[in-house]
PDB file with one MODEL, atoms N, CA, C and O in Angstrom:
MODEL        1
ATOM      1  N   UNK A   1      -7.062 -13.787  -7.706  1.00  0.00           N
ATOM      2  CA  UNK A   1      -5.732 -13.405  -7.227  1.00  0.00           C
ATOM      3  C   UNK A   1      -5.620 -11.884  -7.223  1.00  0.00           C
ATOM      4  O   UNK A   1      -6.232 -11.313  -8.125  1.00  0.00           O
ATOM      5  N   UNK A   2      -5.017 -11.218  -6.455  1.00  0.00           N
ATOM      6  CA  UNK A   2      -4.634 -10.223  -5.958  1.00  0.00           C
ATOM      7  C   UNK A   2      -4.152  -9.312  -7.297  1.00  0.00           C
ATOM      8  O   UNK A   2      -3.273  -9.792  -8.013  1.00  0.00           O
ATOM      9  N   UNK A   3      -4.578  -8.346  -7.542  1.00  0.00           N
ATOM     10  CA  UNK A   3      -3.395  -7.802  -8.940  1.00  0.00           C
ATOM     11  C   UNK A   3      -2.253  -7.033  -8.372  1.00  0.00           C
ATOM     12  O   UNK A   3      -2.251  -5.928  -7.830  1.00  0.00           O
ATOM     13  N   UNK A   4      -1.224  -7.915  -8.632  1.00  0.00           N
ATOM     14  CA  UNK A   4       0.204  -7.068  -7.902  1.00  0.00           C
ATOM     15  C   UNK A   4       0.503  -5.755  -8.458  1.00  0.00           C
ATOM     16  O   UNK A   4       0.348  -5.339  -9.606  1.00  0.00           O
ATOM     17  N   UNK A   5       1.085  -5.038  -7.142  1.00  0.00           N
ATOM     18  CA  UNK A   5       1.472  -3.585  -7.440  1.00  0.00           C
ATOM     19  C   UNK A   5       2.128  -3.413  -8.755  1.00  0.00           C
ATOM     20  O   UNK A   5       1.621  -2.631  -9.560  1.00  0.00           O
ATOM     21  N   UNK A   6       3.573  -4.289  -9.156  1.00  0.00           N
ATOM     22  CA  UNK A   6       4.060  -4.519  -9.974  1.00  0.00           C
ATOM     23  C   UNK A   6       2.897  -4.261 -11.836  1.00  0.00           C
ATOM     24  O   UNK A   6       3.207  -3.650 -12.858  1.00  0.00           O
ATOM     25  N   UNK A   7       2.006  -4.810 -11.596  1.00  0.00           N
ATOM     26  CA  UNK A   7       0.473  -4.391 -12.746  1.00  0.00           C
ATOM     27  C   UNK A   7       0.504  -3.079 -12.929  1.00  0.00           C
ATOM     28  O   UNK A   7       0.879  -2.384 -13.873  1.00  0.00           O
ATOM     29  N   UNK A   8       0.004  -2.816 -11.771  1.00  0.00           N
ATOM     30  CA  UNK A   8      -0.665  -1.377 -11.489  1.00  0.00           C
ATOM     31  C   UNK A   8       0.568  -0.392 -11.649  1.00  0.00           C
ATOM     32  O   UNK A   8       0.336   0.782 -11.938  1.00  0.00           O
ATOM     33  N   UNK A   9       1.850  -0.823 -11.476  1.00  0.00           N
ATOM     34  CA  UNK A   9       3.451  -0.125 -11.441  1.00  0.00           C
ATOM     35  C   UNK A   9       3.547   0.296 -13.148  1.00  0.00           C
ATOM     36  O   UNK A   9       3.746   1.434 -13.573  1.00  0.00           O
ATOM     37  N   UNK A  10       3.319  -1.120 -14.092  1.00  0.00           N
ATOM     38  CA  UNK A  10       3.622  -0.714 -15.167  1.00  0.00           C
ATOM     39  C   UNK A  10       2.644  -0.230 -16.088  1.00  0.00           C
ATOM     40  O   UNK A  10       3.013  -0.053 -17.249  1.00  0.00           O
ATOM     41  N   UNK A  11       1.550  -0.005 -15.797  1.00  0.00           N
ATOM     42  CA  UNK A  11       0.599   1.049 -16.189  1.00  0.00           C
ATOM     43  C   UNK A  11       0.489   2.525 -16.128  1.00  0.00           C
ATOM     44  O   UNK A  11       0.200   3.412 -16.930  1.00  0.00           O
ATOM     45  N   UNK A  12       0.846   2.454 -14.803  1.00  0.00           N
ATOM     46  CA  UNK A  12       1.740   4.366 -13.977  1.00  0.00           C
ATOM     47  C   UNK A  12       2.660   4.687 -14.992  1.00  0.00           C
ATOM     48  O   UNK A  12       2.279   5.530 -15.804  1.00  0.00           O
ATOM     49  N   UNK A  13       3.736   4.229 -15.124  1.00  0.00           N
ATOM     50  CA  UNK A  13       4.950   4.432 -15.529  1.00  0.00           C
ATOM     51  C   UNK A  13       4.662   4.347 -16.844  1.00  0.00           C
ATOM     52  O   UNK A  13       5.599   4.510 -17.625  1.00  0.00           O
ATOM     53  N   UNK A  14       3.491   4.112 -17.308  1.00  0.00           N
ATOM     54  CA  UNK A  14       3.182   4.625 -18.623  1.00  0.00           C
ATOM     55  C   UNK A  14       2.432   5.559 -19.166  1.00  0.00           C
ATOM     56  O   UNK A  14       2.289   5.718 -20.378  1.00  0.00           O
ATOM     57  N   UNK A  15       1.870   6.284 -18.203  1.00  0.00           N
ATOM     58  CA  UNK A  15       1.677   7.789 -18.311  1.00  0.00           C
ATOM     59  C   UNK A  15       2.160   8.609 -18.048  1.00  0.00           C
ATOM     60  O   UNK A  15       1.968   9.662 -18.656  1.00  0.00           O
ATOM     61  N   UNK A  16       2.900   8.528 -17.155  1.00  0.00           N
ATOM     62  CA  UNK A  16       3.791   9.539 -16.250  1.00  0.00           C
ATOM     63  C   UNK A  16       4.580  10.054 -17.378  1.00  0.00           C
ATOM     64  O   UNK A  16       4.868   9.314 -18.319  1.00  0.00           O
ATOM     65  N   UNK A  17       5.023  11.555 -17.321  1.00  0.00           N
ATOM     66  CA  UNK A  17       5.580  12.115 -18.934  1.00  0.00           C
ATOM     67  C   UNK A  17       6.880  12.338 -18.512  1.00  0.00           C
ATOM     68  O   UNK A  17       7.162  13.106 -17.594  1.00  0.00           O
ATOM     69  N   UNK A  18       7.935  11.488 -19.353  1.00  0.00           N
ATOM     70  CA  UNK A  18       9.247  11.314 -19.301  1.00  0.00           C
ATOM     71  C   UNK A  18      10.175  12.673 -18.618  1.00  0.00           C
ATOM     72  O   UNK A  18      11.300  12.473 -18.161  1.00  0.00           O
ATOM     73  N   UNK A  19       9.542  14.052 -18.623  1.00  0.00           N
ATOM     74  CA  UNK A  19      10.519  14.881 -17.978  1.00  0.00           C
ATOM     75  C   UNK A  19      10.466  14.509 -16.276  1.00  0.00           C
ATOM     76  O   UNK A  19      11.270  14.820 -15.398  1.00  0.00           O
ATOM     77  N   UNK A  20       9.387  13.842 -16.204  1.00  0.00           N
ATOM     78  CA  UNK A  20       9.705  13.516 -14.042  1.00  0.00           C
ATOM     79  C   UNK A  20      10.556  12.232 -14.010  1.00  0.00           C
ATOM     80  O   UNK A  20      10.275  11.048 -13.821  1.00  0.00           O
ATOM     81  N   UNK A  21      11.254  12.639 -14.164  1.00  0.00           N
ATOM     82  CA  UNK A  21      12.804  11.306 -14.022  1.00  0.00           C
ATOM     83  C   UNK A  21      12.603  11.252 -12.331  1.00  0.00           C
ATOM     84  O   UNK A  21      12.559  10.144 -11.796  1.00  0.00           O
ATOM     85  N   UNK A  22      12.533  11.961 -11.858  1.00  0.00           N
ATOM     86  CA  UNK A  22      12.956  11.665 -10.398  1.00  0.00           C
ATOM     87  C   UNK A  22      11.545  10.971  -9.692  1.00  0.00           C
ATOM     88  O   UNK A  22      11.762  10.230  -8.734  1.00  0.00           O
ATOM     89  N   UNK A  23      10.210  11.155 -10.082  1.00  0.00           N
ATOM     90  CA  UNK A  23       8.867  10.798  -9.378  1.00  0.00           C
ATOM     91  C   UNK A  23       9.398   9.092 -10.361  1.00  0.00           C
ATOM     92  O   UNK A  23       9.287   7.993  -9.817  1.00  0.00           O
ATOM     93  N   UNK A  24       9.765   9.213 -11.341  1.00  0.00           N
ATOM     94  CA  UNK A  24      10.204   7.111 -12.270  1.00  0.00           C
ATOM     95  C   UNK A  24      10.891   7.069 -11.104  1.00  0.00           C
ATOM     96  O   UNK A  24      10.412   6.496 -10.125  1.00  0.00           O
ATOM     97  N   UNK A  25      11.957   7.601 -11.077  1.00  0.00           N
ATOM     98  CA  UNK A  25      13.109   7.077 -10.602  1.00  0.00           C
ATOM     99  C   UNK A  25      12.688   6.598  -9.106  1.00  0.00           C
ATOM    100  O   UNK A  25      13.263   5.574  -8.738  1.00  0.00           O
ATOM    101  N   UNK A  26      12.095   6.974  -8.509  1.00  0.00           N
ATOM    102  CA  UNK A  26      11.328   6.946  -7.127  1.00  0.00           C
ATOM    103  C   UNK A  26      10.728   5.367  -6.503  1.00  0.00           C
ATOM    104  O   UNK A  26      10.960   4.645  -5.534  1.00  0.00           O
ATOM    105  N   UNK A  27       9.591   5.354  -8.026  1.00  0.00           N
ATOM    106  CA  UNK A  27       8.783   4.682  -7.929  1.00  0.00           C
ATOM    107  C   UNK A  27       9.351   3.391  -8.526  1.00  0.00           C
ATOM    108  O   UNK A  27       8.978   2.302  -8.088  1.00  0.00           O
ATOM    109  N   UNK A  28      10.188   3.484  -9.453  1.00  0.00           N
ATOM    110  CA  UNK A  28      10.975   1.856 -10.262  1.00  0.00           C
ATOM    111  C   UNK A  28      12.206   1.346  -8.887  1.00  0.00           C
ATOM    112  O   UNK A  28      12.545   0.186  -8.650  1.00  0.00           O
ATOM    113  N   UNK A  29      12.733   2.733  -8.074  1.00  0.00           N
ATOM    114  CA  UNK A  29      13.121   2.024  -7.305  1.00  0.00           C
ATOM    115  C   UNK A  29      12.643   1.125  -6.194  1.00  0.00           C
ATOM    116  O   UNK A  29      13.235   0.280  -5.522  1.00  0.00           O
ATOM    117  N   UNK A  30      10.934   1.716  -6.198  1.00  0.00           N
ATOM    118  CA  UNK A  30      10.516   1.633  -4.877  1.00  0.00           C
ATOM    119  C   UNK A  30       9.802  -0.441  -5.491  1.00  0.00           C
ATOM    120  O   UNK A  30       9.275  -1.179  -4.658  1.00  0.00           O
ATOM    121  N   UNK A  31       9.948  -0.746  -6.540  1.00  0.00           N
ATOM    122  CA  UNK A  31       9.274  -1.392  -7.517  1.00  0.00           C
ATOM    123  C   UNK A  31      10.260  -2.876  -6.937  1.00  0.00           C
ATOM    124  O   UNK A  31       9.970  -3.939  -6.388  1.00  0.00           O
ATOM    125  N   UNK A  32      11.542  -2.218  -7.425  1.00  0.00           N
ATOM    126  CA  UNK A  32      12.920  -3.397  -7.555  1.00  0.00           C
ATOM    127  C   UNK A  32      13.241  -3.623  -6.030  1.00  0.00           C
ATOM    128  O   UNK A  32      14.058  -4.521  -5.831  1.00  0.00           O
ATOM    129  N   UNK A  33      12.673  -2.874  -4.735  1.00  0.00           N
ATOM    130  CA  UNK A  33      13.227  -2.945  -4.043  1.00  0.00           C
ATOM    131  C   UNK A  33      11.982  -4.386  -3.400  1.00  0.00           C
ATOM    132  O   UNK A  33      12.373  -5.325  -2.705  1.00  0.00           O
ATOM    133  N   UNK A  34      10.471  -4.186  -3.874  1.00  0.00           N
ATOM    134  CA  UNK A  34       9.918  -4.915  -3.289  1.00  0.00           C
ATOM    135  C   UNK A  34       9.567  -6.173  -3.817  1.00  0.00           C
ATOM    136  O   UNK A  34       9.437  -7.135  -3.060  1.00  0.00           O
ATOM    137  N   UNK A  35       9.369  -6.286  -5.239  1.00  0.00           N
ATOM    138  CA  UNK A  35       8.953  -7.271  -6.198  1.00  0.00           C
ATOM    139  C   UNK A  35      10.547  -8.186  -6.169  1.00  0.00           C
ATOM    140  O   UNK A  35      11.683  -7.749  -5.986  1.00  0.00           O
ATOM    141  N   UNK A  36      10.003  -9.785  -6.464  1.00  0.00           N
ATOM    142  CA  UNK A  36       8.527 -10.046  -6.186  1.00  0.00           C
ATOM    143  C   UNK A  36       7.887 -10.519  -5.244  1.00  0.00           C
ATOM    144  O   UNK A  36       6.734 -10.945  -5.310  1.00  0.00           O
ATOM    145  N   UNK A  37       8.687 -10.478  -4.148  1.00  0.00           N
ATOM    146  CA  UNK A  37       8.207 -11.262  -2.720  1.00  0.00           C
ATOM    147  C   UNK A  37       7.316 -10.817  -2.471  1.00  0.00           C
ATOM    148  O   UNK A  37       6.581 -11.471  -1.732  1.00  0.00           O
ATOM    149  N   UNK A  38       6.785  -9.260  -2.997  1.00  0.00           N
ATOM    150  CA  UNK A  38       5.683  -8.531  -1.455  1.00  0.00           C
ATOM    151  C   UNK A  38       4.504  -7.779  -2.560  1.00  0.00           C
ATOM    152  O   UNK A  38       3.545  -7.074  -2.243  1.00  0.00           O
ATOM    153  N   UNK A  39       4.868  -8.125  -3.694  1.00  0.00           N
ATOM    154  CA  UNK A  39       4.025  -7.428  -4.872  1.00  0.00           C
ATOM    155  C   UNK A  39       2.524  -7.601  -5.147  1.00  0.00           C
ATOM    156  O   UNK A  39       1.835  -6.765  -5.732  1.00  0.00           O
ATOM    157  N   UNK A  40       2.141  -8.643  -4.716  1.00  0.00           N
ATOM    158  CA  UNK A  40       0.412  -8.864  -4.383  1.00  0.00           C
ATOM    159  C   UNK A  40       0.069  -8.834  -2.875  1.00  0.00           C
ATOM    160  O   UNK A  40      -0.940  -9.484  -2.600  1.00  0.00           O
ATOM    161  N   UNK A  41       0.681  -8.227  -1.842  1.00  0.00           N
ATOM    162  CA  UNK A  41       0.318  -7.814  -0.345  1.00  0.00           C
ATOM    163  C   UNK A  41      -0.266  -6.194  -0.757  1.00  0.00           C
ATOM    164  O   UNK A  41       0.131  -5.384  -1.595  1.00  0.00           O
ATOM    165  N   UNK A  42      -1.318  -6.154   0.186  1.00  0.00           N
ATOM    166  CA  UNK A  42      -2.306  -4.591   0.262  1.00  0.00           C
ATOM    167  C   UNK A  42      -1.108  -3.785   0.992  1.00  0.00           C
ATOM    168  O   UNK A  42      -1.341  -2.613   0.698  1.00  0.00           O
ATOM    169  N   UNK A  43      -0.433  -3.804   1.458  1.00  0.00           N
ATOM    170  CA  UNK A  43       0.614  -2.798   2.103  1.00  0.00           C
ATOM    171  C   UNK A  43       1.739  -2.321   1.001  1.00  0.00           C
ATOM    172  O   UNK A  43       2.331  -1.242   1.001  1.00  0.00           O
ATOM    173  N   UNK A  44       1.851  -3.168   0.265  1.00  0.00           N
ATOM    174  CA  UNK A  44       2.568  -2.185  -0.940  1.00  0.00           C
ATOM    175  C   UNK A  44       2.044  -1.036  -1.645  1.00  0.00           C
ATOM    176  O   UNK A  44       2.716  -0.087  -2.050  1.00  0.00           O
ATOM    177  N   UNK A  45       0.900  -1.177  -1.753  1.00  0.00           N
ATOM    178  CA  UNK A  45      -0.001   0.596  -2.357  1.00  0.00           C
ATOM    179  C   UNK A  45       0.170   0.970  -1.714  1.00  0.00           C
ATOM    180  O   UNK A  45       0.599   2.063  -2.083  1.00  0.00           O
ATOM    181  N   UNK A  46       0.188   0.900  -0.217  1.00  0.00           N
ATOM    182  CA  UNK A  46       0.630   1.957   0.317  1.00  0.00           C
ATOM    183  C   UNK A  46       1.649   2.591   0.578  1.00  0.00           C
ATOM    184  O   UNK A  46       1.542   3.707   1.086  1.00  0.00           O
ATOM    185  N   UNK A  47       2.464   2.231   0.395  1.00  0.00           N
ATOM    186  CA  UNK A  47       3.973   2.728   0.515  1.00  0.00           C
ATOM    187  C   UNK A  47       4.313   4.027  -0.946  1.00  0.00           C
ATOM    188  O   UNK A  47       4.745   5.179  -0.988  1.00  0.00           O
ATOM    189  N   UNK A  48       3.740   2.840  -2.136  1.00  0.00           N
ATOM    190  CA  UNK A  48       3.380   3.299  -3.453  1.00  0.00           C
ATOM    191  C   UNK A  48       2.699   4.312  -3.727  1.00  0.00           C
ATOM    192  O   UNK A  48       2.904   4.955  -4.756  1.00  0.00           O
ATOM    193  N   UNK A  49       1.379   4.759  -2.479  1.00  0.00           N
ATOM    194  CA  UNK A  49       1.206   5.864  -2.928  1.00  0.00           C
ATOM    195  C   UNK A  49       1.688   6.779  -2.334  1.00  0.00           C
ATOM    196  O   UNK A  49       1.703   7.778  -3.053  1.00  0.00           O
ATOM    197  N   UNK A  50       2.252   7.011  -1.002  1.00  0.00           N
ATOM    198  CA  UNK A  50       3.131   7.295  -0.611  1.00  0.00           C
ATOM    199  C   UNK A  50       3.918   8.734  -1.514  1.00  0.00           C
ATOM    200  O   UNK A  50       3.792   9.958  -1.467  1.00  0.00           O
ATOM    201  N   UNK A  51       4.556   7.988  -2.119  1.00  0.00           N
ATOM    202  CA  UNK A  51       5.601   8.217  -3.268  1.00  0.00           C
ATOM    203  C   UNK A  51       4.784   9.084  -4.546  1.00  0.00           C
ATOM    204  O   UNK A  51       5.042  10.228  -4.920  1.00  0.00           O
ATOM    205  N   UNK A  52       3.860   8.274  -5.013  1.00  0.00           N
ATOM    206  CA  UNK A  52       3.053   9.649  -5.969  1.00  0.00           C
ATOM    207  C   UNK A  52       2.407  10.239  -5.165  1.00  0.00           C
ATOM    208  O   UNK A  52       1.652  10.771  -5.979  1.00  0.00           O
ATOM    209  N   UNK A  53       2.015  10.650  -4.085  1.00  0.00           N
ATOM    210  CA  UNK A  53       1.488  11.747  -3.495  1.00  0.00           C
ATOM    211  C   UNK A  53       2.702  13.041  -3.852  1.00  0.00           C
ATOM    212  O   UNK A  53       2.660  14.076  -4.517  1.00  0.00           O
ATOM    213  N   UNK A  54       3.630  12.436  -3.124  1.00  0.00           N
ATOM    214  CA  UNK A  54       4.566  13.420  -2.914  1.00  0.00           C
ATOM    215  C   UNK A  54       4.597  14.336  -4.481  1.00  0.00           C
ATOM    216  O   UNK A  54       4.191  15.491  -4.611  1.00  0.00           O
ATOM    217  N   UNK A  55       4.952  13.817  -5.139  1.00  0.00           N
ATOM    218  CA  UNK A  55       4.786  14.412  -6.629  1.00  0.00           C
ATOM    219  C   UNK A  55       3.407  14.707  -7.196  1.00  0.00           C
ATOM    220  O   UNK A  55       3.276  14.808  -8.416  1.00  0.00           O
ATOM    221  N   UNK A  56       2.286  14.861  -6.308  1.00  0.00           N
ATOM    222  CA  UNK A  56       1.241  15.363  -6.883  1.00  0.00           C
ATOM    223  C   UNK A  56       0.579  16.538  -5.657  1.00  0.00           C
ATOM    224  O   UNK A  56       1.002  16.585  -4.502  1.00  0.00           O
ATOM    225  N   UNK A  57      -0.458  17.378  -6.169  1.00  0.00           N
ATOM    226  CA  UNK A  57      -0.668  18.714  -5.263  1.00  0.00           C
ATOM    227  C   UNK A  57      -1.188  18.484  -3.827  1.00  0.00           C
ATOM    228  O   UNK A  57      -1.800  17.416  -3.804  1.00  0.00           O
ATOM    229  N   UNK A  58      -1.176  18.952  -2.896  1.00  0.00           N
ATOM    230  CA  UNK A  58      -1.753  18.600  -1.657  1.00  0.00           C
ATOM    231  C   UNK A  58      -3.017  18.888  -2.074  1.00  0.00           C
ATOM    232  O   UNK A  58      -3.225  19.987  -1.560  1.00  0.00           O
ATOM    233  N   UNK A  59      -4.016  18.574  -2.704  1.00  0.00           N
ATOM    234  CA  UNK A  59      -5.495  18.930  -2.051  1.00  0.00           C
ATOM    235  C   UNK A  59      -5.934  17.976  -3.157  1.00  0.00           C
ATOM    236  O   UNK A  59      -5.105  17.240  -3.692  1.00  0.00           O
ATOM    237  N   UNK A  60      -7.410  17.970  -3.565  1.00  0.00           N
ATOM    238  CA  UNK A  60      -8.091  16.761  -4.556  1.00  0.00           C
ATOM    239  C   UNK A  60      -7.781  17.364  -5.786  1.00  0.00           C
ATOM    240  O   UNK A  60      -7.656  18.583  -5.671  1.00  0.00           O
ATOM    241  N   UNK A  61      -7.634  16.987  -6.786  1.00  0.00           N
ATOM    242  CA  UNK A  61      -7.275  16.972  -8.036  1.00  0.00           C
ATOM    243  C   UNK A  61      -8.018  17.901  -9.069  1.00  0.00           C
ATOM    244  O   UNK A  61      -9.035  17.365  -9.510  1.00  0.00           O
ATOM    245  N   UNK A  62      -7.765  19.161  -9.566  1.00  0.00           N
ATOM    246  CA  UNK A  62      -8.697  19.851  -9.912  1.00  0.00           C
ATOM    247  C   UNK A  62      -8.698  20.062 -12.194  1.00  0.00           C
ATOM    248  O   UNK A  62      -7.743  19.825 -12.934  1.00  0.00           O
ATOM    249  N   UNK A  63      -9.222  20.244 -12.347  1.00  0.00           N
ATOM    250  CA  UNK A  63      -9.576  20.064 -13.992  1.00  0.00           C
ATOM    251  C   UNK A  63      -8.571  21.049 -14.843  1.00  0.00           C
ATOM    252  O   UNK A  63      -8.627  21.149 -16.069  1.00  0.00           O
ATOM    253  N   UNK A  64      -7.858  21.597 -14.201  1.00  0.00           N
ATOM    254  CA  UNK A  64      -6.669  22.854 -14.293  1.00  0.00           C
ATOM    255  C   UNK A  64      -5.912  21.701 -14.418  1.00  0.00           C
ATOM    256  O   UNK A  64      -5.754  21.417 -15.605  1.00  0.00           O
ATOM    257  N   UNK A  65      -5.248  20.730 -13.458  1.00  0.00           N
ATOM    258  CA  UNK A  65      -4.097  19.240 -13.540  1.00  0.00           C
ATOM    259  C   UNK A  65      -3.606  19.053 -14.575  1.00  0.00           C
ATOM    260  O   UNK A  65      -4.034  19.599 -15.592  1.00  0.00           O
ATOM    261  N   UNK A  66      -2.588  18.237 -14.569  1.00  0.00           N
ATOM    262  CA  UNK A  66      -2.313  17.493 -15.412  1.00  0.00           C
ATOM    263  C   UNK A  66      -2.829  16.401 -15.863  1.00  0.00           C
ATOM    264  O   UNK A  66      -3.128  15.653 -14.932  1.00  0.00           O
ATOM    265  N   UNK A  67      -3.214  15.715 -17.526  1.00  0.00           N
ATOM    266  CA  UNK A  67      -4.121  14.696 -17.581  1.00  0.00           C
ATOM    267  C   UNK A  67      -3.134  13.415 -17.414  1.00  0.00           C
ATOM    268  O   UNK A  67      -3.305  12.757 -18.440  1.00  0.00           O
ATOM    269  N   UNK A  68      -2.178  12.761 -16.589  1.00  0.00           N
ATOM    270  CA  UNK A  68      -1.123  12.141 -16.485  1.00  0.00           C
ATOM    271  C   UNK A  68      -1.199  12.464 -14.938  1.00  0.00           C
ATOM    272  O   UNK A  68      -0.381  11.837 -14.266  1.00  0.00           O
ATOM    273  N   UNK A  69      -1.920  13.212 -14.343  1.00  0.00           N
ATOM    274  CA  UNK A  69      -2.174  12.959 -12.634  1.00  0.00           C
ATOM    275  C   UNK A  69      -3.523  12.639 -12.494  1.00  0.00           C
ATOM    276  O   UNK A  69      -3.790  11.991 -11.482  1.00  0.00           O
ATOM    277  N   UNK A  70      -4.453  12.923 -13.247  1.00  0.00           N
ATOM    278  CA  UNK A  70      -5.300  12.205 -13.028  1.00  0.00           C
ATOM    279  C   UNK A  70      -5.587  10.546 -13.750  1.00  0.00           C
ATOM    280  O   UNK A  70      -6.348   9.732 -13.226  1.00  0.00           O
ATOM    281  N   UNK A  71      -4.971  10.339 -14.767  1.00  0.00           N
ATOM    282  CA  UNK A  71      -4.769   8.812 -15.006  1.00  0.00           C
ATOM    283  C   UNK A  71      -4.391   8.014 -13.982  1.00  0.00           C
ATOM    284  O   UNK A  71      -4.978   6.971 -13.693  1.00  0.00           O
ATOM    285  N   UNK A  72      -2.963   8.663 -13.129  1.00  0.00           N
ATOM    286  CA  UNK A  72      -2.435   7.702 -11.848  1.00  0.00           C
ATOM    287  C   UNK A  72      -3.408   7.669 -11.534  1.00  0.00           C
ATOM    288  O   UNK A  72      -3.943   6.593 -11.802  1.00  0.00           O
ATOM    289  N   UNK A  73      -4.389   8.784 -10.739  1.00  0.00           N
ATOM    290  CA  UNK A  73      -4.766   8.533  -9.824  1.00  0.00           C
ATOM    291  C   UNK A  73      -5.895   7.000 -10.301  1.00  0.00           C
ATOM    292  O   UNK A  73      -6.132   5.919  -9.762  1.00  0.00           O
ATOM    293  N   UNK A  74      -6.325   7.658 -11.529  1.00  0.00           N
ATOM    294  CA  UNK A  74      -7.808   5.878 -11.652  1.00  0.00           C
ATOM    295  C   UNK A  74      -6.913   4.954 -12.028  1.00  0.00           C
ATOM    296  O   UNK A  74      -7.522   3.896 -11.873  1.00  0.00           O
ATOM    297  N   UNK A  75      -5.547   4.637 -12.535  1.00  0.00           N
ATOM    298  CA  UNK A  75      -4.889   3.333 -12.460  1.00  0.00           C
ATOM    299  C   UNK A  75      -4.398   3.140 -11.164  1.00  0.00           C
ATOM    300  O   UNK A  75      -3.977   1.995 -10.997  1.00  0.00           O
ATOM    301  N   UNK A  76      -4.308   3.881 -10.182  1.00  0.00           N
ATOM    302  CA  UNK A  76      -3.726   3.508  -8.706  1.00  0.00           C
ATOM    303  C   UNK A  76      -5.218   2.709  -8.083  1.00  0.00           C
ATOM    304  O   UNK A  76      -5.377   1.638  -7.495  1.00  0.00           O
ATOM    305  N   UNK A  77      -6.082   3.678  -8.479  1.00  0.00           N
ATOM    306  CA  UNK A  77      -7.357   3.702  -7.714  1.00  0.00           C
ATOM    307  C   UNK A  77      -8.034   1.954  -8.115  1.00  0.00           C
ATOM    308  O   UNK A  77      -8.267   1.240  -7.139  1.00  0.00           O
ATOM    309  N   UNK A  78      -8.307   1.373  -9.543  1.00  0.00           N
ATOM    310  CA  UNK A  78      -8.385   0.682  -9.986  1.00  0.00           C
ATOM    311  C   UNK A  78      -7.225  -0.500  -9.407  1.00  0.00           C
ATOM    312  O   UNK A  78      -7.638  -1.660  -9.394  1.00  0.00           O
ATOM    313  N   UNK A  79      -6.325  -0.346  -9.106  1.00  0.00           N
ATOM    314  CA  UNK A  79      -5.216  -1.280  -9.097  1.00  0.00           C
ATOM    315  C   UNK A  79      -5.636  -1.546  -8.008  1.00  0.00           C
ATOM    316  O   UNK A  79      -6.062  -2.694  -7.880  1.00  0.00           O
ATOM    317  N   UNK A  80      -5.689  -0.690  -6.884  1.00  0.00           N
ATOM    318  CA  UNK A  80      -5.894  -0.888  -5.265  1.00  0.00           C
ATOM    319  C   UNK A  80      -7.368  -1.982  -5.152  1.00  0.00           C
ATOM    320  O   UNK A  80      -7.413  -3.117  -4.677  1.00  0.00           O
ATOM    321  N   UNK A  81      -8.400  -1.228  -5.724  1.00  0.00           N
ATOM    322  CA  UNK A  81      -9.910  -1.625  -5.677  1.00  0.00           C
ATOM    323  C   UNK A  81     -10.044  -3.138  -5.799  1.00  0.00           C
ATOM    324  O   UNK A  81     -10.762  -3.894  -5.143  1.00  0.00           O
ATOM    325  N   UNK A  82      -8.713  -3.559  -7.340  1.00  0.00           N
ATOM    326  CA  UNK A  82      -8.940  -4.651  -7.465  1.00  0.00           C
ATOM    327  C   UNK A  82      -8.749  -5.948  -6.494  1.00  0.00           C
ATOM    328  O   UNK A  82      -9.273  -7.059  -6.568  1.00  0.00           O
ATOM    329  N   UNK A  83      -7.786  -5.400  -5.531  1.00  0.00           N
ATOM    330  CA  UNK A  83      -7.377  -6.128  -3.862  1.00  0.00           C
ATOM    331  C   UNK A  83      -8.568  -6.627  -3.359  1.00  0.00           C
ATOM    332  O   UNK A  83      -8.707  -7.723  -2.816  1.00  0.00           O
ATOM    333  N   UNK A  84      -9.383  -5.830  -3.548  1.00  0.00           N
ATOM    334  CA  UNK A  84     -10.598  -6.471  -2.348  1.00  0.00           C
ATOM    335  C   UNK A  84     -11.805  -6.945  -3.397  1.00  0.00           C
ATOM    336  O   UNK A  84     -12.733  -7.623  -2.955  1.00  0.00           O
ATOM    337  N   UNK A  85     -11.783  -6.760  -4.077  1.00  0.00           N
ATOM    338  CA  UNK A  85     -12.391  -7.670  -5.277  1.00  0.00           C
ATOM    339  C   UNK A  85     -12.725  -9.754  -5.264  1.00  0.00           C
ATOM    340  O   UNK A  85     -13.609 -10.583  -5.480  1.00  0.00           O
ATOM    341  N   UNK A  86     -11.458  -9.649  -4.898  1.00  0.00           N
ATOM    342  CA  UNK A  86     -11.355 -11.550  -4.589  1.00  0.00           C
ATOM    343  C   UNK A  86     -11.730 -11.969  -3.140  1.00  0.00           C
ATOM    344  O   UNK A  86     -11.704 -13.155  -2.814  1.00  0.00           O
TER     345      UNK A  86
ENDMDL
END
């Protein structure tokens, strides 16, 4: 089975460091608006990442970062991967 975004949602939201209220606030809305009808479809990461892009730097991720942008990125990365897995 598919691992729903909703998985991969509450893993994010547990690194992410409590002063970005607005990148939570973003993403729990973007969470309640889809779960649970659409939460194991491959088109929800995308929307999902979407949304942490915006709150992370335009270019690849460099060792200067934050260690809470690079976690998303291997729990997004991991969450997604696991889609095509089954």
């Amino acid at each position: 089975m598919p691992l729903p975004i909703t998985e991969t949602h509450k893993n994010i939201i547990c690194v992410i460091p409590k002063c970005h209220k607005q990148l939570i606030n973003d993403l729990e809305s973007y969470i309640t608006k889809i779960a649970p009808i659409h939460s194991d479809k491959k088109y929800t990461y995308k929307e999902y990442l979407r949304i942490l892009l915006a709150y992370m730097p335009n270019r690849p991720l460099k060792n200067k970062d934050p260690q809470w942008m690079w976690d998303c990125q291997e729990l997004f990365s991991s969450g997604f991967h696991h889609l095509f897995l089954e």
